[in-house]
N, C-alpha and C positions, 0 to 999 in steps of 0.2 A: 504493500500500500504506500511507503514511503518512497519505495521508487514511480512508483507511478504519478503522484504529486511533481516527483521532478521533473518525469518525465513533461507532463502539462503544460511546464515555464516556455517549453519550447521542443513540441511534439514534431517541426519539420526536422531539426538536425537529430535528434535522437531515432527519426526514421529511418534518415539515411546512414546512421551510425549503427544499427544494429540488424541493418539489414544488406552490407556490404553486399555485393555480388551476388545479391538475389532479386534488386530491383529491375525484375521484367515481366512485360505485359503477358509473356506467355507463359509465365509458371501458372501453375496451379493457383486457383485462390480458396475456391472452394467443392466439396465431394459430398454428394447429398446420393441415396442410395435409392434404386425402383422400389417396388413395392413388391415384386418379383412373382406379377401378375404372370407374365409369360416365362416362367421357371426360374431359377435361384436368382435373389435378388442383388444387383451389383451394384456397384460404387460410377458413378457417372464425375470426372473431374471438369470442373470448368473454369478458365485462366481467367485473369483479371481481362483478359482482351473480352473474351466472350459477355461478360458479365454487363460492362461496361458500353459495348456494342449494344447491346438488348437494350436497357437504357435510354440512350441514347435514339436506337432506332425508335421504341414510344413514344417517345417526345416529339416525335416529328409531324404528327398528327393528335395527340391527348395532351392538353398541356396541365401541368402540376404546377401549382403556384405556393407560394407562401403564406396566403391566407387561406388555403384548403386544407381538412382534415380528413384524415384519409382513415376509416376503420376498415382496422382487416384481422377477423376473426379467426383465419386458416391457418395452420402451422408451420410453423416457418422451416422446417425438417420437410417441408414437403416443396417441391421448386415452386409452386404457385403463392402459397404464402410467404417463402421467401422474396421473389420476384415484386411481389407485389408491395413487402415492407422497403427493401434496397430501393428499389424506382423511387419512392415516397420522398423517403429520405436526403435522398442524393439528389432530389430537384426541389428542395427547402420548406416541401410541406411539412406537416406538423403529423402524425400521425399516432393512431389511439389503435394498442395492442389487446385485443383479448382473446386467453387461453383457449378456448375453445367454441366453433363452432354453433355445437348441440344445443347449447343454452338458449331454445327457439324465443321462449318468453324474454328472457332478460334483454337477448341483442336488439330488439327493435328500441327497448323504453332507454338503453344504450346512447344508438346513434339520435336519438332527438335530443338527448340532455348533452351529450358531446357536440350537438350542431354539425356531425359531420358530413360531408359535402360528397365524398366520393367513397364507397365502397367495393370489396372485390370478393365474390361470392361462389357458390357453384348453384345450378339450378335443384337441386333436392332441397338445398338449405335456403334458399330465396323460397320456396312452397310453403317449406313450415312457417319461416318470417312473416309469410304474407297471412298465414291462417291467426298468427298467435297478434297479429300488430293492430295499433289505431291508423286509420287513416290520414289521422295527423303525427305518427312517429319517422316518417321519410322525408319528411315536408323540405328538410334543409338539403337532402339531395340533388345533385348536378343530373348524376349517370351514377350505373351500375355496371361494373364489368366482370361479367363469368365468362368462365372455363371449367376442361374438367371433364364433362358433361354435356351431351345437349342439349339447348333450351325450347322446351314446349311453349306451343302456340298459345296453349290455357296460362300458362306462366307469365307469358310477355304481356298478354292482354289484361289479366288482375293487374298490374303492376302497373301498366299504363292508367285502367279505368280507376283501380282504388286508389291508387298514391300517387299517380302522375308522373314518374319515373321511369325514365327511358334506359334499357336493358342493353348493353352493346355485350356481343358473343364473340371469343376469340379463339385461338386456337394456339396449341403448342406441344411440348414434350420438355420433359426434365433435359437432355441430351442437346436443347437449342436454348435451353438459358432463360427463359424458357419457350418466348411466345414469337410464333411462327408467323399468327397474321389475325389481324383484330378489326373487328368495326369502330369506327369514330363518331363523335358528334358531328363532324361536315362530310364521310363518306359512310355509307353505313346502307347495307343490302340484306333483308326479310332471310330466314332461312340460312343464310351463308356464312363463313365464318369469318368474312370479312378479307379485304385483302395484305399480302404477302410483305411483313416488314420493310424495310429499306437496304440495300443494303444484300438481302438474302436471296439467293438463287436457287433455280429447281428442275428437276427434269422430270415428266412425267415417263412411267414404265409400262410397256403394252401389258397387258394379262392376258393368260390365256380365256377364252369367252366371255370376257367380259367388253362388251362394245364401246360404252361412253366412259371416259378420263384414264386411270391407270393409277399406278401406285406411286406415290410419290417420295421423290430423293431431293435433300436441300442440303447446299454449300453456301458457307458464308463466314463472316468474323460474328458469329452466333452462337455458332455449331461447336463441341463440345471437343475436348481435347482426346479424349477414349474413353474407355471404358476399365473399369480397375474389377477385372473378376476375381471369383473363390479361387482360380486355380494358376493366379499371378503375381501370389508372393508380395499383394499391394503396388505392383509395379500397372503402370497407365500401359493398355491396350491401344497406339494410337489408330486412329483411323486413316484408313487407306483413301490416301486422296482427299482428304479432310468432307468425306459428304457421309450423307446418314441417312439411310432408308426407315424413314419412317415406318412403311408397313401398312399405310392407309390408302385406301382407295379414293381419291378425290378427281372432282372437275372443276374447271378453271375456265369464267367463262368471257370472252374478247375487253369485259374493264377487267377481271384481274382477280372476279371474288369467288373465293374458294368454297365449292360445296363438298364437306364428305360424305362419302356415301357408304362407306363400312370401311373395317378394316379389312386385310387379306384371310385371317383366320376366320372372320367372322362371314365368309360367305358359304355355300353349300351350293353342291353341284348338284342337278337333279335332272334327271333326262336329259345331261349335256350344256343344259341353263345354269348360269350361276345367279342364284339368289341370294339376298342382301338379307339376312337375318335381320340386321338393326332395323333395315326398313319394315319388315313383317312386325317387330319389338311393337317398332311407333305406331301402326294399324293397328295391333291389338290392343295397345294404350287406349285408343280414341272408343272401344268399345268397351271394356272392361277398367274404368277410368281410376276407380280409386284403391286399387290391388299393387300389385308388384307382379310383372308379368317379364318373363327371359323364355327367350328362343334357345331351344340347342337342336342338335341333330343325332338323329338312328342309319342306321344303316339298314338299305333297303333293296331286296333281291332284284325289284325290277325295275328301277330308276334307281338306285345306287345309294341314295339319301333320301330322308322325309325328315319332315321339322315336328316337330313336339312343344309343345307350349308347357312350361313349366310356371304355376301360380298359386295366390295367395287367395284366389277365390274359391271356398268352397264349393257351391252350387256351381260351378262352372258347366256349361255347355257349348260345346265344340260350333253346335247350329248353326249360334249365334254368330261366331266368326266367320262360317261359312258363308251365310247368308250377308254378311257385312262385305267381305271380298267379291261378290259375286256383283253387290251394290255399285260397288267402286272400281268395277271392274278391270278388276286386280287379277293378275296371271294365277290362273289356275296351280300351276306348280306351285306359289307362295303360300295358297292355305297351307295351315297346318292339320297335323292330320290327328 
């Protein structure tokens, strides 16, 4: 504690004094680990370059000001809560930390007594906000910006009609620092996830049958230094070529804004058709509304795969889906069965 007081008198020479021959933009600055959704979970390094880009690249369309209070309930162990305290910070808002999430009640009666202006959310946690809040507990908000998740059309429109606040969706990965490409208050497109940083480049990759967009790869001063797995001694996996295959199926359309449309794992081949699980997900949302409803897949002797609906509804009846797809007339393959 006593060196750190001295430190304070004058924190620029003591930076550069105790950090001889390590001040560079591409070390390491910080290692935040997956969730190891897609198998053991690794260590993602990312340099001050990358951190600092990300940053930077937001500002270029969201501005942070000094008289903005930024509440961000996510954790900071996670890239999105981090991402979203670091930006804050580093462009002189003032911002209001709290531990968690969950606490549906407490965060709305929160940001009215904090006055804060801008929030950063995911769309499950803006649902219960929006159930648990007064109409006058948002009142001091700018915008909302989620990730994470994507955001329902029932979600966008409470938020609009009850508290007047406008919802911008973005998109990203731990592995880009994290955010890939966002809606703004002056460019901002329904459904989309907005468009592509500054700064970050991408290649779209054919799929096999799959006809509209492909799977997307991005290079940039964003994009992550490697990966630190279980079986590398803590030693950075760099990546080849500095690009990063996301893994997600996206379209990209002449201004630039990105729709995803699943990920690669998350499709199912079915008589040769690849279908979009997420998208069957979101159908069954719109019918069985207030459940928890997941798609997976069977294996099946004479088209190769069938989708199965996994849910939180009791009484559940297949009928009703059927008859709902049939409505909306939606690719036979897509029911589930």
């Amino acid at each position: 504690k006593l060196r750190a007081i001295v430190y304070n008198f004058a924190p620029y020479y003591f930076y550069k004094h105790l950090n001889k021959n390590k001040l560079d933009y591409k070390n390491p600055a910080l290692v935040l680990f997956t969730s190891g959704s897609e198998g053991e979970p690794k260590g993602v390094a990312l340099s001050h370059k990358n951190m600092n880009a990300n940053r930077i690249q937001l500002s270029t369309s969201i501005l942070f000001e000094p008289r903005d209070k930024v509440f961000v309930a996510l954790p900071v162990f996670h890239s999105f809560g981090m991402a979203a305290t670091l930006i804050s910070m580093t462009s002189g808002s003032r911002v209001f930390l709290y531990p968690s999430p969950l606490h549906y009640k407490i965060i709305p009666e929160l940001i009215y007594r904090t006055n804060s202006t801008i929030m950063f959310g995911t769309n499950t946690f803006l649902e219960r906000y929006a159930k648990n809040a007064n109409p006058y507990d948002f009142y001091s908000l700018k915008f909302v910006a989620i990730g994470g998740e994507k955001l329902t059309e029932t979600n966008r429109q409470v938020w609009m009609t009850k508290f007047g606040v406008r919802i911008f969706e973005g998109y990203g990965a731990t592995e880009t620092a994290p955010i890939i490409s966002f809606n703004s208050p002056m460019k901002s497109k329904e459904k989309s996830v907005g468009r592509m940083v500054p700064g970050l480049h991408c290649e779209i990759e054919k799929v096999e049958n799959i006809e509209n967009g492909g799977k997307l790869i991005v290079y940039g001063d964003n994009v992550m230094l490697g990966y630190i797995l279980p079986t590398t001694d803590g030693k950075i996996q760099y990546l080849e070529n500095g690009k990063y295959d996301t893994g997600d199926i996206v379209e990209i359309d002449e201004d630039g804004y990105i729709t995803i449309i699943g990920r690669v794992k998350r499709f199912a081949k079915i008589a040769g058709e690849m279908i979009s699980m997420i998208m069957v997900e979101s159908e069954v949302n719109k019918v069985w509304k207030d459940f928890v409803n997941a798609i997976i897949t069977e294996k099946d002797e004479k088209k190769g795969e069938k989708l199965i609906i996994i849910t939180s509804k009791k009484d559940a009846n297949i009928n009703e889906i059927v008859e709902f797809f049939k409505k909306e007339g939606l690719s036979e393959l897509s029911i589930p069965r």
